[in-house]
DSSP file (Angstrom, degrees, kcal/mol; ACC not computed):
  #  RESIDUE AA STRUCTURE BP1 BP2  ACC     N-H-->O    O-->H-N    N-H-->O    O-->H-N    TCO  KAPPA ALPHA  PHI   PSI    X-CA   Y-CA   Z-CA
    1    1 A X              0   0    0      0, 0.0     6,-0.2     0, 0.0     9,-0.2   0.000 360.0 360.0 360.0 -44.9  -32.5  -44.8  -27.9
    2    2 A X        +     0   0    0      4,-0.2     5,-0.1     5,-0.1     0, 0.0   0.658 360.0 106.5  -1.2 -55.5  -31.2  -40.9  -28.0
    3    3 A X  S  > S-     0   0    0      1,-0.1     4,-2.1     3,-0.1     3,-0.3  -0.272  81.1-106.6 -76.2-174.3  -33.2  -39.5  -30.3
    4    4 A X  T  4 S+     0   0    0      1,-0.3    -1,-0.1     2,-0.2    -2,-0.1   0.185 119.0  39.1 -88.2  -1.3  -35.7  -37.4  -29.8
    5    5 A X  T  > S+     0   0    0      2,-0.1     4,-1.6     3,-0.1    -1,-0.3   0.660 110.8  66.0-122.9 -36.0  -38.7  -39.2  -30.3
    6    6 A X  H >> S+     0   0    0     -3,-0.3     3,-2.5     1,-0.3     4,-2.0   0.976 105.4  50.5 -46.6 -76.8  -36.7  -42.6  -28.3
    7    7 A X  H 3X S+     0   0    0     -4,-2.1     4,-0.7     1,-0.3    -1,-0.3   0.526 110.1  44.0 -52.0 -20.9  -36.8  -40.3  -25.3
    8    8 A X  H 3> S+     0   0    0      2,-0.2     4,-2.0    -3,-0.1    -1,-0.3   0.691 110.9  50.3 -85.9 -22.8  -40.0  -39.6  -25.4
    9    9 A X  H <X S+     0   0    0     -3,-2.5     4,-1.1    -4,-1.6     5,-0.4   0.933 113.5  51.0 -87.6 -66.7  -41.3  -43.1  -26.1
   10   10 A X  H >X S+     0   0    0     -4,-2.0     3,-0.8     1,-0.2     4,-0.8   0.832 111.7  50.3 -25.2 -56.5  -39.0  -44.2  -23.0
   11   11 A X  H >< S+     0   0    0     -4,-0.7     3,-2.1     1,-0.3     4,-0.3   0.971 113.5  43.0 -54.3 -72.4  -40.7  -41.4  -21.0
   12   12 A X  H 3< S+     0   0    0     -4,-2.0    -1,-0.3     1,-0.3    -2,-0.2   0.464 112.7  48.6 -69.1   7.7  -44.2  -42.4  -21.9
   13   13 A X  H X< S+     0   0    0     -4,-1.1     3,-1.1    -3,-0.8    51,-0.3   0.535  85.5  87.1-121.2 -22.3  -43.9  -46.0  -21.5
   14   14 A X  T << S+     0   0    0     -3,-2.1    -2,-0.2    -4,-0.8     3,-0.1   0.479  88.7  52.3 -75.3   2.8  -42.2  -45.9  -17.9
   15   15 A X  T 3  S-     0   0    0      1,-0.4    -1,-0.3    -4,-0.3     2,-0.1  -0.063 127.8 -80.2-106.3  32.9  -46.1  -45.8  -15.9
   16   16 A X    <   -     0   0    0     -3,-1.1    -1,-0.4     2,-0.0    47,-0.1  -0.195  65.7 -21.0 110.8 162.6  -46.8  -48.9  -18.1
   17   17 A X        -     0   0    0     45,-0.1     2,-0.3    -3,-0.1    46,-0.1   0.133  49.8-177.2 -42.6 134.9  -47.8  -50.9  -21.5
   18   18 A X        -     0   0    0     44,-0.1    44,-1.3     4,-0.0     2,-0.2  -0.970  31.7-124.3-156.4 172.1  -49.8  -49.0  -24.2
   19   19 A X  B  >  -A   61   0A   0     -2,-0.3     4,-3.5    42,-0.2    42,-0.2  -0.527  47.5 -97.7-119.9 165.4  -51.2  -50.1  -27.3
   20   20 A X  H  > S+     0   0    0     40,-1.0     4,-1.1     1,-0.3    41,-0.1   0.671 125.4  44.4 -72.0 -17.6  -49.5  -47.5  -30.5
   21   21 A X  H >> S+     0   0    0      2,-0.2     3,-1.1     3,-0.1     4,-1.1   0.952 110.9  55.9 -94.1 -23.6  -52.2  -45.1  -30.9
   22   22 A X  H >> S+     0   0    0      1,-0.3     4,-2.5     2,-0.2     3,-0.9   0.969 119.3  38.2 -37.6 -71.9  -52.3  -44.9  -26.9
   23   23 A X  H 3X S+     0   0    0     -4,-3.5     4,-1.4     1,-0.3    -1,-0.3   0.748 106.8  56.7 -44.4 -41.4  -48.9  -44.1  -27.3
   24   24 A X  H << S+     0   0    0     -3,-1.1     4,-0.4    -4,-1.1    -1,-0.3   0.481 115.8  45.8 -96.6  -5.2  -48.6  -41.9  -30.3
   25   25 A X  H << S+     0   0    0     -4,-1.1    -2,-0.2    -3,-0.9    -1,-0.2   0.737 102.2  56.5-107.6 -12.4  -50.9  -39.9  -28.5
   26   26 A X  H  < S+     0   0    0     -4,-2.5    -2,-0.2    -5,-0.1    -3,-0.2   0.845 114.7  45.9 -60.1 -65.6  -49.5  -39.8  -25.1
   27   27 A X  S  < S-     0   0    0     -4,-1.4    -2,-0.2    -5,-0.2    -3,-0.1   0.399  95.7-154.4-103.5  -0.8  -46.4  -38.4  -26.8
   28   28 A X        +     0   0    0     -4,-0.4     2,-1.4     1,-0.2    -3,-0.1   0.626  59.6  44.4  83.0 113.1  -47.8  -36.0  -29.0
   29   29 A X  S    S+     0   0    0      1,-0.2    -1,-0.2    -4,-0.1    -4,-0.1  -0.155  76.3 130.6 105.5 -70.3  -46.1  -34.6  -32.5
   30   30 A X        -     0   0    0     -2,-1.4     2,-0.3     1,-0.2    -1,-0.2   0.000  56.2-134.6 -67.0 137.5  -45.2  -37.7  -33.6
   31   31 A X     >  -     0   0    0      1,-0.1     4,-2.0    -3,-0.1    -1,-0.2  -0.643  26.5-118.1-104.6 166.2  -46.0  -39.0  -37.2
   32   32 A X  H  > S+     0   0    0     -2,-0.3     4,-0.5     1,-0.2    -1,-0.1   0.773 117.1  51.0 -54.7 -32.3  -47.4  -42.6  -37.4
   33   33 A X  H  > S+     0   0    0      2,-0.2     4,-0.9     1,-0.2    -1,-0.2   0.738 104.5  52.7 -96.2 -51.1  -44.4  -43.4  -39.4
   34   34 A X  H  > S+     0   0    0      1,-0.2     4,-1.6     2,-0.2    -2,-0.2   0.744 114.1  42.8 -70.5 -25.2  -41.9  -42.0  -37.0
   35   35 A X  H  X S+     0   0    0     -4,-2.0     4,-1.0     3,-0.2    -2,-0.2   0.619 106.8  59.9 -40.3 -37.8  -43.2  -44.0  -34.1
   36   36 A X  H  X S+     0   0    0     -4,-0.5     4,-1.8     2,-0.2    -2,-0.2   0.770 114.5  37.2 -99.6 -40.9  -43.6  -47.2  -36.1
   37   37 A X  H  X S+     0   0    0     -4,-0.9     4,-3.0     2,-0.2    -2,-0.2   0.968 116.5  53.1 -88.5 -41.7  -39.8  -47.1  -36.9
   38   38 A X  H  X S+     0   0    0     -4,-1.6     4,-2.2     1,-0.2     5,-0.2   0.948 109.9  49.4 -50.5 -36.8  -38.8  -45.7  -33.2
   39   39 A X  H  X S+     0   0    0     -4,-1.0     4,-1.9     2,-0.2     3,-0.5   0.993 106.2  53.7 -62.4 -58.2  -40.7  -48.4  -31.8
   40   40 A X  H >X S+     0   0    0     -4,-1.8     3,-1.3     1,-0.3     4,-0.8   0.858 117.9  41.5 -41.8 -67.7  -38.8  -51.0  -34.2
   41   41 A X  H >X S+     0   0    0     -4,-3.0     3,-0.7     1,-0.4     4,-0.6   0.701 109.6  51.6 -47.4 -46.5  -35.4  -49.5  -32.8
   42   42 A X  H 3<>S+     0   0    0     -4,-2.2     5,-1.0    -3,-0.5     6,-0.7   0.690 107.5  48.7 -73.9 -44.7  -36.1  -49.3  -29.8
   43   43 A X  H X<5S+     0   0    0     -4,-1.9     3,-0.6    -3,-1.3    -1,-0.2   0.540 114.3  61.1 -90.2 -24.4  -37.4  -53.3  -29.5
   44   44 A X  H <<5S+     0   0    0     -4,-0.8    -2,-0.2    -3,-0.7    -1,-0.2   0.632  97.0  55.5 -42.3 -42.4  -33.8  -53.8  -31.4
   45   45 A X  T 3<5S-     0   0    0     -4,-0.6    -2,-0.2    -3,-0.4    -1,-0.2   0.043 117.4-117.5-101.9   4.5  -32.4  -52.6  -29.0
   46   46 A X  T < 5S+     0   0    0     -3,-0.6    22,-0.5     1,-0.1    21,-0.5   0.288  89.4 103.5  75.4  -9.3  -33.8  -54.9  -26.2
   47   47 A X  S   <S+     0   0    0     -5,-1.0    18,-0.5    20,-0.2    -4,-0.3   0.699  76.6  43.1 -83.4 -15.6  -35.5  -51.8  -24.6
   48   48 A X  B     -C   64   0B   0     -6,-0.7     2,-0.5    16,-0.2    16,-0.2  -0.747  62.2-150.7-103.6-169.0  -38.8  -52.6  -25.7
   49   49 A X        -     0   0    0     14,-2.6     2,-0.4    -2,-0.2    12,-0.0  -0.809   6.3-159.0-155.3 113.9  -41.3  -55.4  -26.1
   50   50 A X        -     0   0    0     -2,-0.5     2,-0.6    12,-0.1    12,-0.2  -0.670   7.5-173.0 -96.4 137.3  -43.9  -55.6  -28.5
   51   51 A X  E     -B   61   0A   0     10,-1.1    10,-1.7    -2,-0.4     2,-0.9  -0.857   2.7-170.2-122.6  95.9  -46.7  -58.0  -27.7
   52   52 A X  E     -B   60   0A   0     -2,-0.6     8,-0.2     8,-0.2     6,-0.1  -0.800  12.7-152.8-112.7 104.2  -49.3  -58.5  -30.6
   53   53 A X        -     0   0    0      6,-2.2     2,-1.2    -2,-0.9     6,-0.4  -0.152  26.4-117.0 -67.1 157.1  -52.3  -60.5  -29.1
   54   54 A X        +     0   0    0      4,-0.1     2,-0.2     2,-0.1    -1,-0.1  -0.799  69.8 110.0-126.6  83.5  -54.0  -62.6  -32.4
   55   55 A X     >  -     0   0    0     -2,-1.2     4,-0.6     0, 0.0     2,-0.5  -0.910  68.9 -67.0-149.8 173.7  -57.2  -61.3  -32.7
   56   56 A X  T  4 S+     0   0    0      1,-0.3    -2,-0.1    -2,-0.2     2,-0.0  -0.908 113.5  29.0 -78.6 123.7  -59.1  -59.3  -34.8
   57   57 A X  T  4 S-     0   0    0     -2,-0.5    -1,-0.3     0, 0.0    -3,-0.0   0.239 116.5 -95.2-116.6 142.8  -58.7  -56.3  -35.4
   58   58 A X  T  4  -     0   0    0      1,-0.1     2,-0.6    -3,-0.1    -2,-0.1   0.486  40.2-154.4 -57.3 133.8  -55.1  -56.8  -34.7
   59   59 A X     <  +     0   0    0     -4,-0.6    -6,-2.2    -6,-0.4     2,-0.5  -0.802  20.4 169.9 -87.7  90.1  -54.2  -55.9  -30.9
   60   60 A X  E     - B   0  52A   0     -2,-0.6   -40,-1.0    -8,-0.2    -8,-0.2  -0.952   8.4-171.8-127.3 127.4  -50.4  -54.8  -30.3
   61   61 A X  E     -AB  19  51A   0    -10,-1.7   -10,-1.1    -2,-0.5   -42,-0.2  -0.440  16.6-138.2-116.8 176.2  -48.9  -53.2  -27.1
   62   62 A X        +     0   0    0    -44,-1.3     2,-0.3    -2,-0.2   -12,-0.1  -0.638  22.5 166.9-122.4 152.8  -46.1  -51.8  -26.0
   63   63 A X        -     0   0    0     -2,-0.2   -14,-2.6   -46,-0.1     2,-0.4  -0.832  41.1-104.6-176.2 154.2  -44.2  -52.4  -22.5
   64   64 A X  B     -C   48   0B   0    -51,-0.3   -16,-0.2    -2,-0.3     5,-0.2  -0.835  31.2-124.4 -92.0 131.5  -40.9  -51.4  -21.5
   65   65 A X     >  -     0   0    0    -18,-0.5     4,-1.9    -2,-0.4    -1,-0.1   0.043  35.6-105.0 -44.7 171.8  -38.0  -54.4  -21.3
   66   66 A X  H  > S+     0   0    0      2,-0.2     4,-0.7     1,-0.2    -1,-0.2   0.560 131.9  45.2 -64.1 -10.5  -36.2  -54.6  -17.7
   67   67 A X  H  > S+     0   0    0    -21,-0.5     4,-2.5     2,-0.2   -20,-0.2   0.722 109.0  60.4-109.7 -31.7  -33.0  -52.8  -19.2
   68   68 A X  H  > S+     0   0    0    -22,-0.5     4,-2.8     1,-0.2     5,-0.3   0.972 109.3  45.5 -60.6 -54.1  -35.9  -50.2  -21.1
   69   69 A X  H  X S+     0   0    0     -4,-1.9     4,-2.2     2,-0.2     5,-0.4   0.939 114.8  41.7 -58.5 -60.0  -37.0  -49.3  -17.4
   70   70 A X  H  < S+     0   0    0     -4,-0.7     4,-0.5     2,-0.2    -1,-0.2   0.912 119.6  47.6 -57.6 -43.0  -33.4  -48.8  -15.9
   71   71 A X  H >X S+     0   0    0     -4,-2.5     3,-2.0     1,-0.2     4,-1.1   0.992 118.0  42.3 -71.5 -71.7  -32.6  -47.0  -19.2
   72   72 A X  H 3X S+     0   0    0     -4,-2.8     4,-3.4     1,-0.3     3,-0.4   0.760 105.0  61.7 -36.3 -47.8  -36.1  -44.7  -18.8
   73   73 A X  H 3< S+     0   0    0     -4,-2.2    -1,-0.3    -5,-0.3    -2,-0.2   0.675 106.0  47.2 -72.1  -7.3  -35.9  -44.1  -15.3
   74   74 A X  H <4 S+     0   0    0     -3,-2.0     4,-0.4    -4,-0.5    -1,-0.3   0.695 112.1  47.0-109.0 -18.8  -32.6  -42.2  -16.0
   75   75 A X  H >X S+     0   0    0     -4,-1.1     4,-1.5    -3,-0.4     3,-0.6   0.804 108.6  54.1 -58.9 -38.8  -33.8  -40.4  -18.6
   76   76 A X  T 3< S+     0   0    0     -4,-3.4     4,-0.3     1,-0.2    -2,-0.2   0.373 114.7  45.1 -79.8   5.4  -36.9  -39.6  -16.4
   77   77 A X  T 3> S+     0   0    0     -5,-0.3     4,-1.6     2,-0.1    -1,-0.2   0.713 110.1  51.9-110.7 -41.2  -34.2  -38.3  -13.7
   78   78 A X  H <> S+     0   0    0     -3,-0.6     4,-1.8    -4,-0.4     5,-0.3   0.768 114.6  40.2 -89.1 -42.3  -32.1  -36.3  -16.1
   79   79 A X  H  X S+     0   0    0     -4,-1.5     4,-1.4     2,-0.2    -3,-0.1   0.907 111.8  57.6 -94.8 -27.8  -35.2  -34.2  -17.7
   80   80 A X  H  > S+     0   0    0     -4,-0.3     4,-2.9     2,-0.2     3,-0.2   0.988 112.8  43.7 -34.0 -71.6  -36.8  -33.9  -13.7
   81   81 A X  H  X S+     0   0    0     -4,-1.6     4,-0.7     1,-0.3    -2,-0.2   0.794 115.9  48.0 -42.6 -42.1  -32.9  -32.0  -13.0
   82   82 A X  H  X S+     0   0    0     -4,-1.8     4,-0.9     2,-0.2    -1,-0.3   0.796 115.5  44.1 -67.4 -40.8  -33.3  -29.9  -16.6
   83   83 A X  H  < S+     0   0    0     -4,-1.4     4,-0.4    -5,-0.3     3,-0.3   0.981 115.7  48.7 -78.4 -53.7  -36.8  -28.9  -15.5
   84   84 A X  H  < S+     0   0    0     -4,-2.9    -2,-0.2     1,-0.2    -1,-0.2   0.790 126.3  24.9 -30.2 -49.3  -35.4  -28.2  -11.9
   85   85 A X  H  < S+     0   0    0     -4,-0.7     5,-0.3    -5,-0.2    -1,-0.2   0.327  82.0 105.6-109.9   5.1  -32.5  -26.1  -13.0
   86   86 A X  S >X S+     0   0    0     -4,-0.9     4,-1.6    -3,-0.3     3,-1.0   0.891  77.9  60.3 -66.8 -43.1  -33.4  -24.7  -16.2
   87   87 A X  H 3> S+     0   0    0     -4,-0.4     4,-0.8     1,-0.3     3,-0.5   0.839 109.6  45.2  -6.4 -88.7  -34.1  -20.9  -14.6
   88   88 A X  H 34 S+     0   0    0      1,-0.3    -1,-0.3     2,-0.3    -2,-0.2  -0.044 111.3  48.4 -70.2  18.0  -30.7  -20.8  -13.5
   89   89 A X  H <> S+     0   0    0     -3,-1.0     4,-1.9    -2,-0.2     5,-0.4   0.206 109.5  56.7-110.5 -31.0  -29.1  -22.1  -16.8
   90   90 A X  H  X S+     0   0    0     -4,-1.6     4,-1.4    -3,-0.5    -2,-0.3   0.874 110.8  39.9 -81.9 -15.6  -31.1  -19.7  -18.6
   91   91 A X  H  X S+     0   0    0     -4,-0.8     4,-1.7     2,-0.2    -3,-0.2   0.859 112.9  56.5 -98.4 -23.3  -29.7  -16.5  -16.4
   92   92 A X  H  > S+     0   0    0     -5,-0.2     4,-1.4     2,-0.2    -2,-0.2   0.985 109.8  44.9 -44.5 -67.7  -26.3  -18.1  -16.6
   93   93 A X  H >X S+     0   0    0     -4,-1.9     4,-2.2     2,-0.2     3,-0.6   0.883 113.7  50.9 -25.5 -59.9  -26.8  -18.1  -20.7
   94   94 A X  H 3X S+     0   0    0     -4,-1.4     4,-2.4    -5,-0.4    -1,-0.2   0.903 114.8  42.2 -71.7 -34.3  -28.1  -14.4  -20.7
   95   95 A X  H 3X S+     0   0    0     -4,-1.7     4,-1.7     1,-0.2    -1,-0.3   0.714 112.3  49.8-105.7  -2.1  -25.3  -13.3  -18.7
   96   96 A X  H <X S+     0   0    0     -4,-1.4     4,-1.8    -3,-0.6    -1,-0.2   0.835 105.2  57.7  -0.4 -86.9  -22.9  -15.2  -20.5
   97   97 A X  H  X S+     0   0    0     -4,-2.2     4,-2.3     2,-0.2    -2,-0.2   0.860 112.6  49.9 -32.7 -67.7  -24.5  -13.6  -23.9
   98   98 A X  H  < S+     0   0    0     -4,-2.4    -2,-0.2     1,-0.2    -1,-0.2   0.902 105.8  47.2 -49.2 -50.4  -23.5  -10.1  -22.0
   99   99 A X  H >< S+     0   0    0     -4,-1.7     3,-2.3     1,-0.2    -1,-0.2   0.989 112.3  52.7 -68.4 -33.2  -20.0  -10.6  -21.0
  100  100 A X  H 3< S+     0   0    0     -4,-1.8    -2,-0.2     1,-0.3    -1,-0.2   0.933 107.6  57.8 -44.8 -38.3  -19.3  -12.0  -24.9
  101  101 A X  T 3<        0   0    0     -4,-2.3    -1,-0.3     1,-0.2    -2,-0.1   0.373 360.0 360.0 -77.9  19.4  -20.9   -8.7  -25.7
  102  102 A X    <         0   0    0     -3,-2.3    -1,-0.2     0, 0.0    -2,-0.2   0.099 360.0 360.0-123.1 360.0  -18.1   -6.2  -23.7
């Protein structure tokens, strides 16, 4: 749920259900392969829920679990803060970088 591709599948899933290419394209980056296995973990892990409708040709969504939402919304809260503050972490860094350098 961590990694890097987790958080982003959490992210993209919290305004609702999408079907995998919906998804893999929403998030960008991502190889078919690395999705296909994040998803697996992630549905392991009780935070998502794959729903594969029985038709042809075969129909399979995405949705986040109730614990996936709680879990997502706190991610979505935590990168909001990063985004907020990042300015001031980056002159913090630089000036940091300077005193190391005296």
């Amino acid at each position: 749920m961590t990694s890097r591709w987790g958080v982003l599948v959490l992210v993209a899933l919290l305004p609702g259900t999408l079907r995998f290419s919906q998804l893999r394209r929403k998030i960008g980056g991502v190889s078919e392969r690395m999705l296909a296995q994040t998803l697996q973990l992630l549905e392991s892990d009780g935070v998502v829920e794959r729903h594969a409708h029985d038709v042809v040709p075969p129909h399979v969504e995405y949705t986040l679990s109730p614990l996936g939402k709680e879990a997502a919304t706190k991610v979505r809260e935590l990168a909001d803060w990063v985004e907020a503050h990042y300015a001031e972490v980056l002159v913090r860094q630089k000036a940091q970088v300077k005193e190391e350098r005296r």
